[in-house]
The first five atom37 places (N, CA, C, CB, O) and aatype in JSON, in Angstrom:
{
  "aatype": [20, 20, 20, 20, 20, 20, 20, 20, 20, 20, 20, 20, 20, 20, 20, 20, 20, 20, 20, 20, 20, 20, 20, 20, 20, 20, 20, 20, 20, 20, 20, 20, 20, 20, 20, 20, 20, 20, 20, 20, 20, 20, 20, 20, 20, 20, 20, 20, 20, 20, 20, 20, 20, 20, 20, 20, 20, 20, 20, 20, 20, 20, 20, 20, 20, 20, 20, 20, 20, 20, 20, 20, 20, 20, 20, 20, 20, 20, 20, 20, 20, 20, 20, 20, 20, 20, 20, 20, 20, 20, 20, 20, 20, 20, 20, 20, 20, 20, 20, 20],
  "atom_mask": [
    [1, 1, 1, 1, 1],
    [1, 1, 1, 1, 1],
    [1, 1, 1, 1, 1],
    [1, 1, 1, 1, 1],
    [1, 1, 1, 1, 1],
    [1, 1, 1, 1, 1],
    [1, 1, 1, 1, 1],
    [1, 1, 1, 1, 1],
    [1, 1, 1, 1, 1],
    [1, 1, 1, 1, 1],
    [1, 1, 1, 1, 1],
    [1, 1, 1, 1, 1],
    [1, 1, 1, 1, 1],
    [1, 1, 1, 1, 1],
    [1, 1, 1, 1, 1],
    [1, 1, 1, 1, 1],
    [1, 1, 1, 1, 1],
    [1, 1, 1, 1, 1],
    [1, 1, 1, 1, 1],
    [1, 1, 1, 1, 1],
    [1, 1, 1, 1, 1],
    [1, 1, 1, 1, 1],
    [1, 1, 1, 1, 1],
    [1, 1, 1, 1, 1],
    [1, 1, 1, 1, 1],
    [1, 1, 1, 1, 1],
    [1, 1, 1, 1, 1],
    [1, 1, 1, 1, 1],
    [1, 1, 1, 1, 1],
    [1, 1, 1, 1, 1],
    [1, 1, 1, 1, 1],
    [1, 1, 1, 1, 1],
    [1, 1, 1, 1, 1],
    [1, 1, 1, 1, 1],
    [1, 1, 1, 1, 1],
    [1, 1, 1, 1, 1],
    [1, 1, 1, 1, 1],
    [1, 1, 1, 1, 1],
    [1, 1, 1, 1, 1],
    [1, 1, 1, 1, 1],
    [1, 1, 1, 1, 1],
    [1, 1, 1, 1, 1],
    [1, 1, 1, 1, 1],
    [1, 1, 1, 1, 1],
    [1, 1, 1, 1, 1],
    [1, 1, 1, 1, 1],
    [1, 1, 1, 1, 1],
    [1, 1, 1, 1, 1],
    [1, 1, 1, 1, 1],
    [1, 1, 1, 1, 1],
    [1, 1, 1, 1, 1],
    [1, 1, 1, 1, 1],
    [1, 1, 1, 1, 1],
    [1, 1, 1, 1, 1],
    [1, 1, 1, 1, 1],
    [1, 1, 1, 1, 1],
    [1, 1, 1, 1, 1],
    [1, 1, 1, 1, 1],
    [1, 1, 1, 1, 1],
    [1, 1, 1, 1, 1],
    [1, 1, 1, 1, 1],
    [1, 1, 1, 1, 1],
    [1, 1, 1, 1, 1],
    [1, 1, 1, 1, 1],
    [1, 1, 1, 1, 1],
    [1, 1, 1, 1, 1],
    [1, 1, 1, 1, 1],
    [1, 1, 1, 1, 1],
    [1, 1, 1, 1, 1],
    [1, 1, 1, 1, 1],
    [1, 1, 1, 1, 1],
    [1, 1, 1, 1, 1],
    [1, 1, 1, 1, 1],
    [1, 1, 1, 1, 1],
    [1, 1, 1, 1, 1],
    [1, 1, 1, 1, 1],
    [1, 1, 1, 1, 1],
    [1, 1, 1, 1, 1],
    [1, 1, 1, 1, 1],
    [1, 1, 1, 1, 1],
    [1, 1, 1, 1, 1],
    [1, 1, 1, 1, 1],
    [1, 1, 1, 1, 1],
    [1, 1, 1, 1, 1],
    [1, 1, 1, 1, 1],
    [1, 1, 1, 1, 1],
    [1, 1, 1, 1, 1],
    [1, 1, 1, 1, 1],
    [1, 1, 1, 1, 1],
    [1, 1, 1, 1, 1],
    [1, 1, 1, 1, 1],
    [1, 1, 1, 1, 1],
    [1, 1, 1, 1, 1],
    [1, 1, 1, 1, 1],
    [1, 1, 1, 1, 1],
    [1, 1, 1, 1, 1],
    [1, 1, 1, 1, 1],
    [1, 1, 1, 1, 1],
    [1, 1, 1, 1, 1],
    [1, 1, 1, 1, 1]
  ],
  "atom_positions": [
    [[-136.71, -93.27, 52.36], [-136.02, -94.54, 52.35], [-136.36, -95.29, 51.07], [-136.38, -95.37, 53.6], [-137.52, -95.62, 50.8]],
    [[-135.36, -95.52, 50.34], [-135.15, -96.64, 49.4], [-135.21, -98.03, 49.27], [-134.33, -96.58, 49.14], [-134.08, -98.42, 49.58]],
    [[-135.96, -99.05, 48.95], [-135.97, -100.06, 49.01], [-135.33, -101.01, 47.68], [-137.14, -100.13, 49.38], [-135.64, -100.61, 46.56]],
    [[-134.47, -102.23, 47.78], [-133.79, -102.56, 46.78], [-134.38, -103.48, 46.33], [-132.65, -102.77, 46.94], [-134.77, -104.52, 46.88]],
    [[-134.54, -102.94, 44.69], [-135.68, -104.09, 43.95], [-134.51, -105.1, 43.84], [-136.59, -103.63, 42.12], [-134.74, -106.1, 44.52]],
    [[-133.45, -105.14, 43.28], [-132.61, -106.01, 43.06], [-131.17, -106.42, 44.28], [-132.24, -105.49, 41.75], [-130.05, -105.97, 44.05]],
    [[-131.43, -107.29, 45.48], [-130.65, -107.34, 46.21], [-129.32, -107.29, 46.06], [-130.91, -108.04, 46.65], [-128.96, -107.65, 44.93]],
    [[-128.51, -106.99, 46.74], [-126.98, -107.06, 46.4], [-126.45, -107.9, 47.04], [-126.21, -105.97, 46.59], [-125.44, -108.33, 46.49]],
    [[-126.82, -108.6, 48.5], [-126.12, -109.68, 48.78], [-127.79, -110.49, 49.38], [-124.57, -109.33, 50.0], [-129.01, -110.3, 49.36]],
    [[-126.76, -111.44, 49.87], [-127.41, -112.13, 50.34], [-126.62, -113.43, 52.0], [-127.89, -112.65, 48.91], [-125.45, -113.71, 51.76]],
    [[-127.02, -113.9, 53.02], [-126.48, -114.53, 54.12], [-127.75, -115.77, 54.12], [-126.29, -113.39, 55.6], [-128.98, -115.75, 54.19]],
    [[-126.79, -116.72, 54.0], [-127.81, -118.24, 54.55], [-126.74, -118.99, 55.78], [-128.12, -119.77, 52.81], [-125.52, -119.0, 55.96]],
    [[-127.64, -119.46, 56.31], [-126.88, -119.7, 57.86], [-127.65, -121.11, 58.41], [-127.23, -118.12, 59.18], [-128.7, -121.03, 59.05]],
    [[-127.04, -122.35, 58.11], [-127.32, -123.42, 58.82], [-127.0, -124.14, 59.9], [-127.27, -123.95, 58.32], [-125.84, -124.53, 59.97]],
    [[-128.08, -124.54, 61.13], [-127.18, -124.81, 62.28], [-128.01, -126.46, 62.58], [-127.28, -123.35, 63.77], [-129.19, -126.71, 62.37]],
    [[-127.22, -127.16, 62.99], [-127.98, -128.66, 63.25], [-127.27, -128.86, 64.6], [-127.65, -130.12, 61.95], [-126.44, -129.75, 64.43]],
    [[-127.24, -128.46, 65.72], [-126.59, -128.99, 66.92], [-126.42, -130.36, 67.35], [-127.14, -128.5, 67.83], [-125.43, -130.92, 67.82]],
    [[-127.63, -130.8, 67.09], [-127.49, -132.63, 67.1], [-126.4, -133.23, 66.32], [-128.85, -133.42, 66.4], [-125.58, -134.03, 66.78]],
    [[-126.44, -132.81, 65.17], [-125.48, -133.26, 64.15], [-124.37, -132.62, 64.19], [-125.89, -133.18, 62.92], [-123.62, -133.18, 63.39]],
    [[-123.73, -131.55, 64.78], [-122.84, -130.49, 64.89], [-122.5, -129.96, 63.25], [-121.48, -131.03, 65.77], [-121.53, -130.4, 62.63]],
    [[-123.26, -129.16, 62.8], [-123.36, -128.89, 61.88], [-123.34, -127.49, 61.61], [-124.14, -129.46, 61.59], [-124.4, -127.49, 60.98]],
    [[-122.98, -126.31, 61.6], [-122.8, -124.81, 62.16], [-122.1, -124.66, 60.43], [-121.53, -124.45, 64.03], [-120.93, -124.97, 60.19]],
    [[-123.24, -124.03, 59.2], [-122.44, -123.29, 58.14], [-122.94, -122.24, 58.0], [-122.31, -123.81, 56.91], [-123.81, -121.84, 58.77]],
    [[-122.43, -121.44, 56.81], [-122.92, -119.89, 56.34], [-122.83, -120.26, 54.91], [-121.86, -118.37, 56.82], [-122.5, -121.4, 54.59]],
    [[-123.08, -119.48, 54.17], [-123.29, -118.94, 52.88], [-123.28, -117.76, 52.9], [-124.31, -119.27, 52.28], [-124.08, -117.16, 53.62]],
    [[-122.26, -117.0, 52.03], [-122.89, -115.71, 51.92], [-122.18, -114.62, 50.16], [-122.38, -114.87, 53.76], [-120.97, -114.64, 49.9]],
    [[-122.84, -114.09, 49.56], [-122.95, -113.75, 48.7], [-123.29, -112.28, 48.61], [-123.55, -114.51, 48.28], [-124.48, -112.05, 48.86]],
    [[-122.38, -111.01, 48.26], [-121.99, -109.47, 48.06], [-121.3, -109.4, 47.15], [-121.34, -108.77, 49.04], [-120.2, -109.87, 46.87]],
    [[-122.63, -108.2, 46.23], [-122.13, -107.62, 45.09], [-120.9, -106.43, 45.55], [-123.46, -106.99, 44.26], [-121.27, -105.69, 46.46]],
    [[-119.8, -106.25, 45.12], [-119.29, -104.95, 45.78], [-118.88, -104.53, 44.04], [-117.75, -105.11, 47.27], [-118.74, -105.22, 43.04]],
    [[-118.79, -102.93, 44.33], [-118.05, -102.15, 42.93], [-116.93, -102.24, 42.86], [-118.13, -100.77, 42.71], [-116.56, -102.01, 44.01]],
    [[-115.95, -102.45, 42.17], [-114.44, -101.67, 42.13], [-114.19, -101.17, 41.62], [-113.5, -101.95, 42.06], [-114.92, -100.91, 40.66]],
    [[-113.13, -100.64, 41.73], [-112.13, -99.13, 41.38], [-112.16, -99.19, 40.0], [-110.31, -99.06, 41.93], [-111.69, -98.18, 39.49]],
    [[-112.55, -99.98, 39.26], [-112.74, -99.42, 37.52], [-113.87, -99.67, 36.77], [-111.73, -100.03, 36.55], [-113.79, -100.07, 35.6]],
    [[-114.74, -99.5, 37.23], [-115.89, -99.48, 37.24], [-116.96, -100.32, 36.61], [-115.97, -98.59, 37.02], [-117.95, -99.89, 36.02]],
    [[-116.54, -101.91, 36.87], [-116.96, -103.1, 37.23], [-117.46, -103.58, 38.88], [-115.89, -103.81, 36.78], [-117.35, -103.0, 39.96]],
    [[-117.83, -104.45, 38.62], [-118.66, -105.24, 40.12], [-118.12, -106.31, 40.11], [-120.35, -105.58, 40.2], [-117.7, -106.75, 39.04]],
    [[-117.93, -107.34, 41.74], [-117.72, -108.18, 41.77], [-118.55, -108.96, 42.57], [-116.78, -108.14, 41.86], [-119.15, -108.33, 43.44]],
    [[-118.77, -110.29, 42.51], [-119.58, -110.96, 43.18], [-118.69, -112.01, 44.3], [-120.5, -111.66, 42.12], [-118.26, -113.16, 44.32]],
    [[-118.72, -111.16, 44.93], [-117.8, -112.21, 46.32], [-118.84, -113.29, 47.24], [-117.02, -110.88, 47.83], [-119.9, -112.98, 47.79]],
    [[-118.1, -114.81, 47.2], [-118.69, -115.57, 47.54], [-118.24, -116.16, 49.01], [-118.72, -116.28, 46.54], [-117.1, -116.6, 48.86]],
    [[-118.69, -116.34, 50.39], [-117.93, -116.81, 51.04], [-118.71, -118.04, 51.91], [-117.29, -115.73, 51.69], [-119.81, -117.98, 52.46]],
    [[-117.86, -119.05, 51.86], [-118.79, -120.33, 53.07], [-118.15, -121.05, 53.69], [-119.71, -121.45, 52.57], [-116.97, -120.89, 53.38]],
    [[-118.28, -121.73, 54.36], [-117.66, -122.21, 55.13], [-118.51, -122.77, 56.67], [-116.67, -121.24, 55.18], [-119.73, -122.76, 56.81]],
    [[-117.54, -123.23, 57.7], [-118.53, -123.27, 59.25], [-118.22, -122.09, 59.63], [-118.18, -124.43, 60.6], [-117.3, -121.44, 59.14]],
    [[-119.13, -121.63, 60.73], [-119.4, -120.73, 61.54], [-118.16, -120.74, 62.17], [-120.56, -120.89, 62.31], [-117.46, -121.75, 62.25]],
    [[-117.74, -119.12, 62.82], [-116.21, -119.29, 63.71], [-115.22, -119.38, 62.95], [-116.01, -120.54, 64.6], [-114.08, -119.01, 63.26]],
    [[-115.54, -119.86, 61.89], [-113.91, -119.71, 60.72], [-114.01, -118.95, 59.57], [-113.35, -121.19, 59.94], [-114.99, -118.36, 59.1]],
    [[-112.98, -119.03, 59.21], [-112.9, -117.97, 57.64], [-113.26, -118.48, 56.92], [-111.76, -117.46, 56.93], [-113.5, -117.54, 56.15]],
    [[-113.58, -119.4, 56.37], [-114.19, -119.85, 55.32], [-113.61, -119.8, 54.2], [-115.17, -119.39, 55.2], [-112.41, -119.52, 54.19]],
    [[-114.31, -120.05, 52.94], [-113.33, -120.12, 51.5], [-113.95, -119.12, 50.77], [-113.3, -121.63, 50.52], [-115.17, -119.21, 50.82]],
    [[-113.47, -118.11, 50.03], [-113.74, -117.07, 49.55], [-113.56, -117.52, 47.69], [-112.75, -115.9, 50.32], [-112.53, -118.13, 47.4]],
    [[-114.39, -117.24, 46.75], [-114.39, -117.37, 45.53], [-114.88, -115.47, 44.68], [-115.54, -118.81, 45.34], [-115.83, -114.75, 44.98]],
    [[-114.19, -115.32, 44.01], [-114.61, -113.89, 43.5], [-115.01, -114.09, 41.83], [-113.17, -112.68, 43.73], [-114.29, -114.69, 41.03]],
    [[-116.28, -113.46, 41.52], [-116.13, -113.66, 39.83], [-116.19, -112.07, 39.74], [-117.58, -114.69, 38.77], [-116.62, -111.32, 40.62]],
    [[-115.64, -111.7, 38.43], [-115.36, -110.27, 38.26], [-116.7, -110.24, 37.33], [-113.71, -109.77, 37.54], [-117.27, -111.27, 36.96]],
    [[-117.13, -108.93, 36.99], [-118.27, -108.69, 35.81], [-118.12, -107.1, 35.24], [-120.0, -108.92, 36.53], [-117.93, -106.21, 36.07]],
    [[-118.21, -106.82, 33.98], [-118.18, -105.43, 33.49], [-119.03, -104.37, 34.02], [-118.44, -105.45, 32.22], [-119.0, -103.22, 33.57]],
    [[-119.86, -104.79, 35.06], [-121.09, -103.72, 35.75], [-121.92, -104.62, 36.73], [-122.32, -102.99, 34.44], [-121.85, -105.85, 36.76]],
    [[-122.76, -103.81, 37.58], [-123.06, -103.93, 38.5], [-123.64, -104.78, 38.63], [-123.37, -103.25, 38.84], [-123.51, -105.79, 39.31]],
    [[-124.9, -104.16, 37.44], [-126.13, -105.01, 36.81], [-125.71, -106.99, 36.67], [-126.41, -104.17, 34.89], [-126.22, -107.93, 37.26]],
    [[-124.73, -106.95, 35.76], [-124.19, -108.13, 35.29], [-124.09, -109.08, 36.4], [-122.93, -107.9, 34.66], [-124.42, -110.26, 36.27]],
    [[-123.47, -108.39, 37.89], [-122.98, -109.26, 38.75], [-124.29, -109.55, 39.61], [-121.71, -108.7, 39.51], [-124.46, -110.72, 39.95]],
    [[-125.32, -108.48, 40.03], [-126.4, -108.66, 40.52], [-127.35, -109.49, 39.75], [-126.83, -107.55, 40.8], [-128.25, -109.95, 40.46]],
    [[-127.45, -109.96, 38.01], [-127.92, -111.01, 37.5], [-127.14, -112.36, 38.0], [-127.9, -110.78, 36.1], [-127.73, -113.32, 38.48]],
    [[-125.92, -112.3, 37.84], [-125.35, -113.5, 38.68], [-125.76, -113.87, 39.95], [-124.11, -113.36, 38.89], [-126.23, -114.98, 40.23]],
    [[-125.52, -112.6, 41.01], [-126.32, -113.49, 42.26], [-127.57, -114.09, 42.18], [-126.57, -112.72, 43.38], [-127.7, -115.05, 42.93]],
    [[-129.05, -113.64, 41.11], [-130.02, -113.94, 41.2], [-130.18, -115.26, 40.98], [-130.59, -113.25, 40.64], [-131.08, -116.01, 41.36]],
    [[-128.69, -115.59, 39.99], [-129.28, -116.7, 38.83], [-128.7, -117.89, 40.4], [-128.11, -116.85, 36.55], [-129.4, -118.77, 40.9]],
    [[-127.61, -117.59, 40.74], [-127.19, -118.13, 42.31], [-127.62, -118.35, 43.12], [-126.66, -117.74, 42.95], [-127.21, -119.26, 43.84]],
    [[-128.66, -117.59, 43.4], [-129.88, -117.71, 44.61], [-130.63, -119.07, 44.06], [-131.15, -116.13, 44.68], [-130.64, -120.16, 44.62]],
    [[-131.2, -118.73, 42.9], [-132.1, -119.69, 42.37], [-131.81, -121.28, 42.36], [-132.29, -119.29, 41.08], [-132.62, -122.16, 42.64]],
    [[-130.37, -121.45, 41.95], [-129.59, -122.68, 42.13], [-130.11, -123.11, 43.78], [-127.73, -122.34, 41.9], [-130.92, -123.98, 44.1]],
    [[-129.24, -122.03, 44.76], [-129.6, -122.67, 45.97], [-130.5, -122.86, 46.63], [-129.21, -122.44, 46.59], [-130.47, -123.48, 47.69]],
    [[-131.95, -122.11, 45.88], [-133.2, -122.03, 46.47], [-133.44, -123.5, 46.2], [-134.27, -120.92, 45.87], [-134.11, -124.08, 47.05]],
    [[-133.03, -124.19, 45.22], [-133.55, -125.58, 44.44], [-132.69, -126.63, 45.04], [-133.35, -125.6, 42.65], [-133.17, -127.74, 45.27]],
    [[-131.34, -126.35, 45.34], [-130.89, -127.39, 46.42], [-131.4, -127.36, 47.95], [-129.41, -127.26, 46.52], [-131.59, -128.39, 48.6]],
    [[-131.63, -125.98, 48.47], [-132.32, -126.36, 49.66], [-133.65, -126.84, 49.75], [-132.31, -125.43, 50.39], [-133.98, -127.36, 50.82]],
    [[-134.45, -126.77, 48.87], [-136.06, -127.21, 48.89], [-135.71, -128.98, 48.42], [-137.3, -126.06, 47.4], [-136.31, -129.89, 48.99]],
    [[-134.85, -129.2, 47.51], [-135.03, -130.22, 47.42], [-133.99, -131.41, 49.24], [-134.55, -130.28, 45.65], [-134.17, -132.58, 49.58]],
    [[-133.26, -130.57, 49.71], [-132.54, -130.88, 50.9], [-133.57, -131.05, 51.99], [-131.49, -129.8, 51.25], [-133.53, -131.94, 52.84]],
    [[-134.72, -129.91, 51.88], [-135.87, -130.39, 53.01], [-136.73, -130.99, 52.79], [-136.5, -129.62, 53.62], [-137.51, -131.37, 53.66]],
    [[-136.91, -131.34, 51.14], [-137.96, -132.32, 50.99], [-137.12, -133.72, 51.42], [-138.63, -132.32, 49.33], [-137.58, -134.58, 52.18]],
    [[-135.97, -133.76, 50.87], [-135.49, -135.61, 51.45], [-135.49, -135.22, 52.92], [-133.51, -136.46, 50.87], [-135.91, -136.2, 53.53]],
    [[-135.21, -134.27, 53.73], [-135.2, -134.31, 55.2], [-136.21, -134.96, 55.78], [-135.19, -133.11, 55.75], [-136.16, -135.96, 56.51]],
    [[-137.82, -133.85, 55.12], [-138.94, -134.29, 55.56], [-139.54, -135.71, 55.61], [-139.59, -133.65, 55.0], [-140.15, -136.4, 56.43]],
    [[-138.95, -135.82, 53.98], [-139.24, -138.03, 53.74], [-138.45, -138.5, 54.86], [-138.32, -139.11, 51.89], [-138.79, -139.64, 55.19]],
    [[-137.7, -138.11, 55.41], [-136.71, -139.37, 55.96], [-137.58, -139.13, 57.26], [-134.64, -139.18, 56.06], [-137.7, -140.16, 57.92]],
    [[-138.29, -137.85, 57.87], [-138.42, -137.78, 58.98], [-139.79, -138.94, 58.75], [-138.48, -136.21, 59.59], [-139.89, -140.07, 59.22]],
    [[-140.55, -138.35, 58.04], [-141.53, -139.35, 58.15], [-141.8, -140.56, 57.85], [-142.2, -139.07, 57.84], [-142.91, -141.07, 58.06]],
    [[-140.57, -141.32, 57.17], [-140.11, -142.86, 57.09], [-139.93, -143.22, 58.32], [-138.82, -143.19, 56.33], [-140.23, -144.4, 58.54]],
    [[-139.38, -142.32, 59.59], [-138.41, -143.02, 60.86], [-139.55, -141.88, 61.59], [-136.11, -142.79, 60.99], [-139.17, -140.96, 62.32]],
    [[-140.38, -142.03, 61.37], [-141.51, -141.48, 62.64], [-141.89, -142.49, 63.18], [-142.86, -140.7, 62.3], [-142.39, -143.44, 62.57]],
    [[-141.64, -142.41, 64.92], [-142.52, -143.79, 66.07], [-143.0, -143.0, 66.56], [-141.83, -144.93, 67.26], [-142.51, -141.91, 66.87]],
    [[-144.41, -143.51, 66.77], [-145.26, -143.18, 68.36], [-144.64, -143.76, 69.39], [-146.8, -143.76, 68.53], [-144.11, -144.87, 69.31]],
    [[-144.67, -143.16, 70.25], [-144.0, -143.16, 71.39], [-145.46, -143.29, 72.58], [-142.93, -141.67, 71.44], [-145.87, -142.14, 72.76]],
    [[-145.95, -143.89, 73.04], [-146.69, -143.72, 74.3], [-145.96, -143.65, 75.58], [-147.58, -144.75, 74.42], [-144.92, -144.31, 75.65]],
    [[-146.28, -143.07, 76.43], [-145.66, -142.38, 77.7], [-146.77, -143.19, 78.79], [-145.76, -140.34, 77.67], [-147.91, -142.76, 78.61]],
    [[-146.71, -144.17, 79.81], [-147.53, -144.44, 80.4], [-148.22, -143.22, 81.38], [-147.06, -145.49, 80.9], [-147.38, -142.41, 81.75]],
    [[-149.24, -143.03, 81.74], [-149.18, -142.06, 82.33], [-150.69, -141.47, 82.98], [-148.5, -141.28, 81.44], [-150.72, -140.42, 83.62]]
  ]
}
């Protein structure tokens, strides 16, 4: 078994039920028929089709540097999305005592 130093896709999947909030992300390198790669993008909510974006690239390599550089973008919007989450949680934190 082979393990892939360089991923080819990738699935992010957010769910907030309180907030009704149900998305995906998802990102696959595929080859085509002339022997280029494409980087297919798809997101949207959960249950639907979502919106599909395609960038073409001369090779595989090229398009699998694109997803990386893509990941990285969203690694930096979600860290910075749970750091304001976390501030807000702990701005609007109450103790609560329960008589008891």
């Amino acid at each position: 078994m082979q393990l892939d130093v360089f991923p080819d896709q990738t699935r992010l999947r957010r769910e907030e039920p309180e907030k009704n909030v149900r998305r995906f992300y998802m990102m696959v390198v595929q080859r085509d028929l002339f022997g280029g790669a494409s980087l297919v993008r798809e997101w949207g909510r959960l249950s639907s089709p979502g919106r599909v974006q395609i960038d073409h690239h001369p090779d595989e390599g090229q398009a699998i540097d694109a997803l990386a550089n893509l990941m990285t973008v969203t690694r930096a919007r979600l860290r910075r999305y749970l750091r304001v989450k976390q501030e807000l949680l702990t701005a609007g934190t109450r103790v609560v005592n329960y008589p008891g």
